[in-house]
N, C-alpha and C positions, 0 to 999 in steps of 0.2 A: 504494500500500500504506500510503504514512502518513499519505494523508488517511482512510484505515480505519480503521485503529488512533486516530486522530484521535476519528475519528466515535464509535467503540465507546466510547472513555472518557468523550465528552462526556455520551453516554446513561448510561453507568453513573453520572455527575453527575446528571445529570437524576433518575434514579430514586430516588438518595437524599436529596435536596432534598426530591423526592415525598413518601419515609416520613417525613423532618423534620417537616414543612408536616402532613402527613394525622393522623402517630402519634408526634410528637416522637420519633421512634427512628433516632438517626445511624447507618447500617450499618457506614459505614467506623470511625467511633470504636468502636463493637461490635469487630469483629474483630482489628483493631492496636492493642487499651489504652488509648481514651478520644482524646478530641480533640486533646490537651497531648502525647500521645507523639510522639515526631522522626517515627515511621513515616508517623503518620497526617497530618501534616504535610506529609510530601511527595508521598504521594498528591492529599491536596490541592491541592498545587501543581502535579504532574505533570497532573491532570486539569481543573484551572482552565487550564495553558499551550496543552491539549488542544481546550479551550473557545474559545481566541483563536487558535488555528490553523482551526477551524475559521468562523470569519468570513470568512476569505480565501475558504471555499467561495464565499461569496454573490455574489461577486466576479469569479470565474471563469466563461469561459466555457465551454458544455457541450462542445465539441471539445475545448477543451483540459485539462480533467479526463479525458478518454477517453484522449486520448494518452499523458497521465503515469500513466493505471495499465499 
């Protein structure tokens, strides 16, 4: 379940990199008050820790990602 929740935030990373990169349009600084707010700060960080947990994917074997969910 928390390589899921993992996975989900990494992509929700990923997509806004996307708009960054495509449309200069940060989604998360949009929603929680700009890039400087604490909020948006720790989204940040929640989904950048999200991003290094999921390396350990690459890592892992496929039986044993099956048995830990």
């Amino acid at each position: 379940m928390f390589d899921r929740i993992c996975l989900i935030l990494s992509i929700i990373g990923c997509l806004n990199w996307g708009l960054v990169g495509l449309f200069q349009y940060d989604l998360v600084a949009a929603i929680f008050g700009g890039s400087d707010a604490i909020i948006s700060r720790i989204i940040y960080t929640v989904i950048a820790l999200a991003g290094i947990w999921c390396i350990s994917l690459l890592f892992r074997e496929r039986n044993e990602m099956i048995t830990a969910q």
